[in-house]
C-alpha positions as CSV (number, residue, x, y, z in Angstrom):
1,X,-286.4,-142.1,27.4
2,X,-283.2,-143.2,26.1
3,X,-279.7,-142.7,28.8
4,X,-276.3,-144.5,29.6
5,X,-276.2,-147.4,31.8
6,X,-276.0,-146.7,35.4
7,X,-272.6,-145.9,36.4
8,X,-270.3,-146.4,39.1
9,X,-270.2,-142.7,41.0
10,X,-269.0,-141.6,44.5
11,X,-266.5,-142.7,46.9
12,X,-268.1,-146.1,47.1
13,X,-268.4,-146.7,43.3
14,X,-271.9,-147.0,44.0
15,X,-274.1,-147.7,40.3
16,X,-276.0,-144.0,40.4
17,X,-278.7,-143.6,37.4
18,X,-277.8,-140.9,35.1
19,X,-280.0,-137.5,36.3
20,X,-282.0,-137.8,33.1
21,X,-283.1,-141.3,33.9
22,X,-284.3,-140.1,37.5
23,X,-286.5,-137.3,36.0
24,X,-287.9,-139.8,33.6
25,X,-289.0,-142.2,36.7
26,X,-290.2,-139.5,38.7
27,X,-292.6,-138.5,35.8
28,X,-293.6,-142.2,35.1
29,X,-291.6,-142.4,31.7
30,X,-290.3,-145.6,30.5
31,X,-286.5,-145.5,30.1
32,X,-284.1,-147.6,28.1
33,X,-280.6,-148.0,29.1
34,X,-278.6,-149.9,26.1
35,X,-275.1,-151.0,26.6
36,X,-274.4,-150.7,22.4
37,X,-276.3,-148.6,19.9
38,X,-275.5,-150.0,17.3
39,X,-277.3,-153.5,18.6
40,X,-280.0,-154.3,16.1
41,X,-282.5,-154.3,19.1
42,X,-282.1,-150.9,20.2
43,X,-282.5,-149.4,16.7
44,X,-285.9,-152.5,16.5
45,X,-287.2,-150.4,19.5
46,X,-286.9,-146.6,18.5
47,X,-288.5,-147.6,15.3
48,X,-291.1,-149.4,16.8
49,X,-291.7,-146.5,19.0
50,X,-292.2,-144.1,15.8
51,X,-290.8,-140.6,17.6
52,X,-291.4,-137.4,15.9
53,X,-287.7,-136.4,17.1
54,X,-285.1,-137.2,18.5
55,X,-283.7,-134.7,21.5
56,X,-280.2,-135.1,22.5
57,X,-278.9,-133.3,25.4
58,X,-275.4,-134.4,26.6
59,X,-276.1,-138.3,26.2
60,X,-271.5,-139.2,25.7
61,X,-271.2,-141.0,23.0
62,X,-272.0,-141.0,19.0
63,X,-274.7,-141.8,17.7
64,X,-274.4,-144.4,14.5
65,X,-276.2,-143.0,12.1
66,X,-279.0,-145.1,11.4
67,X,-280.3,-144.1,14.8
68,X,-279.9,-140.4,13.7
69,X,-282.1,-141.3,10.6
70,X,-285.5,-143.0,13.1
71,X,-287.2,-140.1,13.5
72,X,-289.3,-138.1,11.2
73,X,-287.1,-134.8,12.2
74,X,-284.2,-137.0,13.0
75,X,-282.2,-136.1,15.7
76,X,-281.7,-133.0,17.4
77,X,-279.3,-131.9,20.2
78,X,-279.1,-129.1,22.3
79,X,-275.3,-127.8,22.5
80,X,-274.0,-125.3,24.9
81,X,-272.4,-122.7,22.6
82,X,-272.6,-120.5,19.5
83,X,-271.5,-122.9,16.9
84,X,-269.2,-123.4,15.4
85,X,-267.1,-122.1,18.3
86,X,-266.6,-125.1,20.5
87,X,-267.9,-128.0,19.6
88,X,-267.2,-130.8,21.3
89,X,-267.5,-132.3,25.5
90,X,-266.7,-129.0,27.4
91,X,-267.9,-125.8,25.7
92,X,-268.4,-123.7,28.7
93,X,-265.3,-124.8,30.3
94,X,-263.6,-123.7,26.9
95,X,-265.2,-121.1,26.9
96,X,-264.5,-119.7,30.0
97,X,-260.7,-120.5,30.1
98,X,-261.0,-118.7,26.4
99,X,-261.9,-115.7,28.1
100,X,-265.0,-115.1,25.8
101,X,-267.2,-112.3,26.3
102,X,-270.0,-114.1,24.8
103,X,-271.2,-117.8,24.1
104,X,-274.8,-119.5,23.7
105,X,-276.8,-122.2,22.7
106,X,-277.6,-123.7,19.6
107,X,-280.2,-125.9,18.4
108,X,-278.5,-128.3,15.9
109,X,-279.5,-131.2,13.8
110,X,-277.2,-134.0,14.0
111,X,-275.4,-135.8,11.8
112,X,-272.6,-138.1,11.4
113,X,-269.8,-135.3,12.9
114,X,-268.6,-133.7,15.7
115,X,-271.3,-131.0,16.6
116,X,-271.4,-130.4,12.8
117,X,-274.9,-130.3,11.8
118,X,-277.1,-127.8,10.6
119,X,-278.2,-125.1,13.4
120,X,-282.2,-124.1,13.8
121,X,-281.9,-121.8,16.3
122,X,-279.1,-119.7,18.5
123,X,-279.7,-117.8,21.6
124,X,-276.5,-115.8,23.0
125,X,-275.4,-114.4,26.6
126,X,-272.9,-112.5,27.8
127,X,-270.3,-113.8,29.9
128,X,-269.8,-112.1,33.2
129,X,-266.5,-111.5,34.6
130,X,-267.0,-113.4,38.0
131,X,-269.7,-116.7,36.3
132,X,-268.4,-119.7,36.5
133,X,-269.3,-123.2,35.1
134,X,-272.2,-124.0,37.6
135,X,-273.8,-120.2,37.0
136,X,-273.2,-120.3,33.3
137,X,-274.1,-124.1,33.0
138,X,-277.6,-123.3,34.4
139,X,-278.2,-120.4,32.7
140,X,-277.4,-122.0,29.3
141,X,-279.5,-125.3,30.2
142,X,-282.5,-123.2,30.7
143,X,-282.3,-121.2,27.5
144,X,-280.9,-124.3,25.6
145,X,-284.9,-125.8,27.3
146,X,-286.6,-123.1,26.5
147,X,-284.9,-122.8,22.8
148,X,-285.6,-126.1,22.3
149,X,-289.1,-126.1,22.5
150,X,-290.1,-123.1,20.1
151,X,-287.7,-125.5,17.6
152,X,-289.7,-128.3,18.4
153,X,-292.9,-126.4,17.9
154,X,-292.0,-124.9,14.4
155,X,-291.0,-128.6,13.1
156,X,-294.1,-129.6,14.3
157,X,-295.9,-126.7,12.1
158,X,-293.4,-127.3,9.3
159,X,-292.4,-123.8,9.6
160,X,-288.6,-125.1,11.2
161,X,-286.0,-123.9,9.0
162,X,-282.0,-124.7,9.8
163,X,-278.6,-123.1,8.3
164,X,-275.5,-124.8,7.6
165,X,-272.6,-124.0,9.9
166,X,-270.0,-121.4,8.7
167,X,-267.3,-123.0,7.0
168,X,-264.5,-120.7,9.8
169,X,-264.6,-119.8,13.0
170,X,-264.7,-123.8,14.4
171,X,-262.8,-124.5,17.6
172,X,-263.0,-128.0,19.6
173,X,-263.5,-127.9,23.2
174,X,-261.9,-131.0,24.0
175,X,-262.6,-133.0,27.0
176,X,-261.6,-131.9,30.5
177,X,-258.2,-133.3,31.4
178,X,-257.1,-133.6,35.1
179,X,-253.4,-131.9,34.5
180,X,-255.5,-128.7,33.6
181,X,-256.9,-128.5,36.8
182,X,-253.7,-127.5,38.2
183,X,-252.6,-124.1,38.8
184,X,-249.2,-123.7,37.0
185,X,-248.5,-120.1,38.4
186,X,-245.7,-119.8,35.2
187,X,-249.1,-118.2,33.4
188,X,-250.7,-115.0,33.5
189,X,-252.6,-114.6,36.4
190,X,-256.0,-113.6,34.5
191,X,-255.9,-117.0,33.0
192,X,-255.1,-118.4,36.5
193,X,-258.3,-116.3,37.6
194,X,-260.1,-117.9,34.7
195,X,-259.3,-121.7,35.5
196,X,-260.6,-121.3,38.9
197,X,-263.9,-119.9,37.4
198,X,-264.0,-122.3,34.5
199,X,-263.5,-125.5,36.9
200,X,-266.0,-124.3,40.0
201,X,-267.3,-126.0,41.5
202,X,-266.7,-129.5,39.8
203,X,-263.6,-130.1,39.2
204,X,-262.2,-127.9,41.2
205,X,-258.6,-125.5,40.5
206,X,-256.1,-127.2,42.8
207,X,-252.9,-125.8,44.0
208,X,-250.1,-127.9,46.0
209,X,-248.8,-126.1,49.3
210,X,-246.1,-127.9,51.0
211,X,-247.1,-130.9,49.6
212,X,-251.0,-130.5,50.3
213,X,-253.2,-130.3,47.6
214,X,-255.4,-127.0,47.9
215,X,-258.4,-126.3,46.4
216,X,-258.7,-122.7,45.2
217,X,-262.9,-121.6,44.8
218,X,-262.4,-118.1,44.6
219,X,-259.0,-115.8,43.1
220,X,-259.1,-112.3,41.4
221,X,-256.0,-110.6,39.8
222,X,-253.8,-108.0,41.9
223,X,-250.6,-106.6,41.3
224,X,-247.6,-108.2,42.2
225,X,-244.3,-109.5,41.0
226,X,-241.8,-112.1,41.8
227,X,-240.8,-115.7,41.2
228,X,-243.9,-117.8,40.2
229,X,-245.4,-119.3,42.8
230,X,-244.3,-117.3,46.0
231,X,-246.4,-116.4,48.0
232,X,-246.2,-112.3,48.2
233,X,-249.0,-111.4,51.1
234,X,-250.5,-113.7,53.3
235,X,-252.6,-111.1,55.1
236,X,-256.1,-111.3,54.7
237,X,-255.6,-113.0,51.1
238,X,-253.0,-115.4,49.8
239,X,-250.9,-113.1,47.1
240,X,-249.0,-115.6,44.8
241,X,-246.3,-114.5,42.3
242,X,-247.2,-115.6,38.7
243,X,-246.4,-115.5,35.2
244,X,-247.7,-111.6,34.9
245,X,-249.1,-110.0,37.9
246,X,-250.3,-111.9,41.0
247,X,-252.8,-114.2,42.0
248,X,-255.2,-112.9,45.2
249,X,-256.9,-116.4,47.0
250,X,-259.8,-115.4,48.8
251,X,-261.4,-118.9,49.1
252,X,-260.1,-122.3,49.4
253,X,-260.7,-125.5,50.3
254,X,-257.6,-127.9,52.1
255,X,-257.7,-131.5,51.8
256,X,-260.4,-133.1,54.0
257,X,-261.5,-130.1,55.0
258,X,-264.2,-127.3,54.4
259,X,-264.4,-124.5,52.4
260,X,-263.1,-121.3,53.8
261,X,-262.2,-118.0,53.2
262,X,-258.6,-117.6,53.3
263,X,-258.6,-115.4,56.2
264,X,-259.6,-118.4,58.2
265,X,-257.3,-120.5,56.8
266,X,-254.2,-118.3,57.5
267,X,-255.1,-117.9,61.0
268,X,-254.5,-121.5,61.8
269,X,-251.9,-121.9,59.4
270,X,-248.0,-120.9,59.3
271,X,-247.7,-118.4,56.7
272,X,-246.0,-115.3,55.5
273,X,-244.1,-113.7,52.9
274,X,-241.4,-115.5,51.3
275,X,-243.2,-118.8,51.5
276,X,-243.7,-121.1,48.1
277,X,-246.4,-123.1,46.2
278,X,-245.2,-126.0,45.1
């Protein structure tokens, strides 16, 4: 089992093993942890270890390409969308914020580019209006599992057969940047609505109210109008002015505190109409 170095994680920076690397010593699995791929020991190991294939499932970084070429199969990775729409670090984020209706996974040999390779298989579900990343993530991580192993089976049996990618319709979902985890309430609020979705539960949306930062888990569009950012009704909801329409809060999170619905919030908090996000 190949995986990244243990990294620093947590408040304490303490060096956590990556989640594929505690699955593997759970089921007895060797695991190699190389700080360089493209050290002539690591590719010395995979070829003394012969593999059939090569599954890649959200492992970072690039892989040079003579470790693509070690396996009989080469290398395959399991990528959570219907490419060539979003390839890249954060396809169901993308695809979230995108609005899609729709995404996948696909089932892709790899080569030397970005998500590029030719695709085995694709498997598609619909995105519902209230899933977020953590419902959609482990939806698509079962299917992309269970995908994966008919794949497997049929390259086994020779009977695998793969199609190159479209030549349009590519998009790149580009890493997740912290500035986009802000709520800038100059938008729409349906693509407000859609940040919180696409960033719950990790990173979180965050919102500043007089100078605290606020961490919004659950927000549906209402009607409303007025200068972005102010808050409109702070009833049972937070109501907050945007771009187009309004922003209804029903769940947040304060700094250092728990989650909450918003009703609980307001009743120990100072609030009413006329009031401002930052």
């Amino acid at each position: 089992m190949l995986t990244q170095p243990d990294r620093p994680a947590g408040r304490r920076l303490r060096s956590t093993p990556s989640a594929v690397k505690a699955a593997a010593l759970d089921r007895g699995l060797d695991v190699f942890q190389p700080e360089n791929l493209r050290a002539p020991e690591v590719l010395k190991r995979l070829r003394t270890a012969r593999p059939d294939a090569m599954v890649v499932a959200a492992y970072g970084l690039i892989l040079p390409q003579p470790l693509l070429d070690v396996a009989t199969h080469g290398a395959i990775n399991i990528h959570a969308s219907l490419l060539p729409r979003w390839r890249g670090a954060a396809p169901i984020q993308r695809a979230i914020l995108a609005g899609d209706r729709e995404t996948g996974v696909s089932i892709m040999g790899m080569d030397a580019g970005l998500d590029t390779g030719p695709v085995f298989a694709q498997r598609r579900v619909s995105i519902g209006t209230d899933d977020d990343f953590g419902v959609l993530h482990d939806r698509l991580a079962e299917l992309g599992a269970d995908t994966l192993l008919t794949v497997l089976a049929d390259l086994a049996t020779g009977k695998a057969r793969s199609s190159a990618q479209p030549a349009t319709g590519a998009t790149y979902a580009r890493k997740i940047e912290k500035a986009e985890t802000a709520l800038r309430w100059e938008r729409p609020a349906a693509e407000l609505e859609r940040t919180v979705r696409a960033f719950r539960p990790s990173p979180g949306a965050f919102a500043r109210l007089k100078g605290e930062a606020i961490k919004v888990w659950r927000g549906r569009v209402v009607t409303g109008r007025g200068t972005p950012g102010l808050i409109l009704d702070a009833s049972t909801a937070i109501h907050v002015a945007c771009g187009t329409d309004a922003l209804a809060i029903d769940e947040l999170q304060p700094a250092g505190g728990r989650r909450m619905p918003a009703a609980d919030f307001l009743r120990g908090r100072q609030l009413a109409r006329g009031d401002r996000f930052d």
